[in-house]
C-alpha positions as CSV (number, residue, x, y, z in Angstrom):
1,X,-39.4,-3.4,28.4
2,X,-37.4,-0.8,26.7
3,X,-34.3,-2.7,26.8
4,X,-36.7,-5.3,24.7
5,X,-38.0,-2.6,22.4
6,X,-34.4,-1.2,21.2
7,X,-33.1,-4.9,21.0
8,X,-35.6,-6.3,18.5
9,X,-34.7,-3.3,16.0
10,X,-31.4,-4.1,16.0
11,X,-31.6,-8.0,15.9
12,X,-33.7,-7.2,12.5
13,X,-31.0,-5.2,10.8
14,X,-29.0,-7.8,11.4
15,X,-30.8,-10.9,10.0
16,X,-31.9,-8.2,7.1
17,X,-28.3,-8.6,6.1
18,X,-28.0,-12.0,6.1
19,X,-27.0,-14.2,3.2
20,X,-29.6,-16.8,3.2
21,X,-29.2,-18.2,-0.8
22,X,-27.9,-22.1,-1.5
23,X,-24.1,-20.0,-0.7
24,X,-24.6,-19.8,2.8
25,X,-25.3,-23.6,3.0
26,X,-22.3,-25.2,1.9
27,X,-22.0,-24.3,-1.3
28,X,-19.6,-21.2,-0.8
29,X,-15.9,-21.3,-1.0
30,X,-16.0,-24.1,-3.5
31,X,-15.5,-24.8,-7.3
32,X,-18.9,-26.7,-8.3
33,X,-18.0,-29.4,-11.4
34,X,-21.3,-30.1,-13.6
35,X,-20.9,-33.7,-13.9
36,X,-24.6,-34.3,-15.6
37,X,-27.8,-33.2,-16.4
38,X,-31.0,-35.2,-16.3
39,X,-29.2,-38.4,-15.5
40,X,-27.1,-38.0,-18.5
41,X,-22.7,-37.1,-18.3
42,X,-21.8,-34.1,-19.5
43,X,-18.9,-34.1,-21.1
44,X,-17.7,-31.0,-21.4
45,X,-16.8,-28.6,-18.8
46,X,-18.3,-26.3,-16.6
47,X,-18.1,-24.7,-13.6
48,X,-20.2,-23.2,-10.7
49,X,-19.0,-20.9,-8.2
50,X,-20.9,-18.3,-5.0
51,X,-17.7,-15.9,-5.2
52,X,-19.4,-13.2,-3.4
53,X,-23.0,-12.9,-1.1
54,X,-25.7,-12.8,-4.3
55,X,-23.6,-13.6,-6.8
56,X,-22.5,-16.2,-8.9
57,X,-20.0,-17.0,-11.2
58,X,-17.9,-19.7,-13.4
59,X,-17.0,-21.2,-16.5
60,X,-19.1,-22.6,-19.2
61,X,-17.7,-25.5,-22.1
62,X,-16.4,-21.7,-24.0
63,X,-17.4,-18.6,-22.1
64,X,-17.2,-16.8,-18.3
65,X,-20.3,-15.7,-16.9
66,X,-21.9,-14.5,-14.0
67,X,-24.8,-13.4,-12.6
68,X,-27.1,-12.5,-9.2
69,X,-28.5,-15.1,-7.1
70,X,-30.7,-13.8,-4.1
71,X,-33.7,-16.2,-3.5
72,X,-33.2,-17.8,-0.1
73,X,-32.3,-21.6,0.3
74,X,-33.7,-24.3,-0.8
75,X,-35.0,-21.9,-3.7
76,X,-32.4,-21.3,-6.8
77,X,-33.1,-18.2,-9.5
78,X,-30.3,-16.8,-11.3
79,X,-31.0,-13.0,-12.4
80,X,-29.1,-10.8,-15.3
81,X,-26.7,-13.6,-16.2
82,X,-24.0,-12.5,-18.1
83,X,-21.6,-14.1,-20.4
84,X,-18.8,-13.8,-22.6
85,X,-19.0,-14.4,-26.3
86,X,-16.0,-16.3,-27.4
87,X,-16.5,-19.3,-30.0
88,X,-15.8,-23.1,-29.6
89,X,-16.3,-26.5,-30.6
90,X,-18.7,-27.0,-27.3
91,X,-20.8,-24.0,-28.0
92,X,-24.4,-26.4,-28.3
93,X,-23.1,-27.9,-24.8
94,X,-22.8,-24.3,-23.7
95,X,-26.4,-23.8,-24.9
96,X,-28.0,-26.9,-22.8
97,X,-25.4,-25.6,-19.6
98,X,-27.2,-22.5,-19.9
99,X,-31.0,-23.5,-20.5
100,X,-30.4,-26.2,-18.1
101,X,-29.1,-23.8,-15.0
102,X,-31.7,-20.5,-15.5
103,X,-34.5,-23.4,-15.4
104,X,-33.7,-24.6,-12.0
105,X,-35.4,-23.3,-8.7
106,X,-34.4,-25.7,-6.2
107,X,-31.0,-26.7,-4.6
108,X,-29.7,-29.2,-2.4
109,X,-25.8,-29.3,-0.6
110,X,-25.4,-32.7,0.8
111,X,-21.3,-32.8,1.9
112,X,-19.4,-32.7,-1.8
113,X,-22.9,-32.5,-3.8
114,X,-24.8,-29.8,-4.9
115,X,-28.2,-30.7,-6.7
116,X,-30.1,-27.9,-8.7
117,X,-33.8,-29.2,-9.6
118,X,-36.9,-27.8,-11.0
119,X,-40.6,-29.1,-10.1
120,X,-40.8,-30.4,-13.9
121,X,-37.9,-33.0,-12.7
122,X,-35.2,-31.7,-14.2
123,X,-32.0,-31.7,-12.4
124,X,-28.2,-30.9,-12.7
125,X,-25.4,-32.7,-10.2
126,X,-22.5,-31.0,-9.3
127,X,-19.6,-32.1,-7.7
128,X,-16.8,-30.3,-5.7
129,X,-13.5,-30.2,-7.0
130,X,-10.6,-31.2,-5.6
């Protein structure tokens, strides 16, 4: 019984410490490519990436940005994104790549996929890159 009662302890601290966001399932170690938004292209570029446990981070059509990402999967909420402020043509794409991803709360890895959704039926596809 005692061996029980130090073990249980311990096996918490380490499950405390645990990435459990859409990065520890599949979606780590991988350049995501927005290829549309609400059924419709994109056609400019941006990029998704889980550099780090809780974090995220990638390219927009102008700027950088990154931000925290610590709700467990299936759920998806970006806190304190940051951004760079550089100008370009795509800046109104930048805008909807922007609105579009703080809105989700849902995501899905399925091999080369990675789905972001909200409950209003919204919904971004990603795909790996090569």
């Amino acid at each position: 019984m005692l061996r029980l009662t130090l073990v249980l302890p311990l096996m918490a601290l380490f499950q405390c410490d645990r990435d459990e966001t859409v990065a520890a399932y599949g979606a780590s170690d991988r350049s995501w490519v927005l290829q549309e938004i609400d059924g419709q292209p994109f056609e400019a570029s941006a990029l998704l990436q889980f550099p780090e446990e809780g974090k995220i981070a990638g390219n927009a059509p102008c700027n950088s940005y990154n931000g925290t990402l610590n709700a467990p999967y299936p759920w998806f909420e970006i806190k304190d994104l940051a951004a760079t402020r550089a100008a370009c043509a795509a800046l109104e794409a930048e805008g909807m790549y922007f609105a579009a991803l703080l809105a989700m709360t849902q995501s899905e890895v399925s091999g080369d996929v990675l789905i972001l959704r909200n409950e209003d039926g919204h919904e971004m596809v990603f795909k790996a890159a090569e």
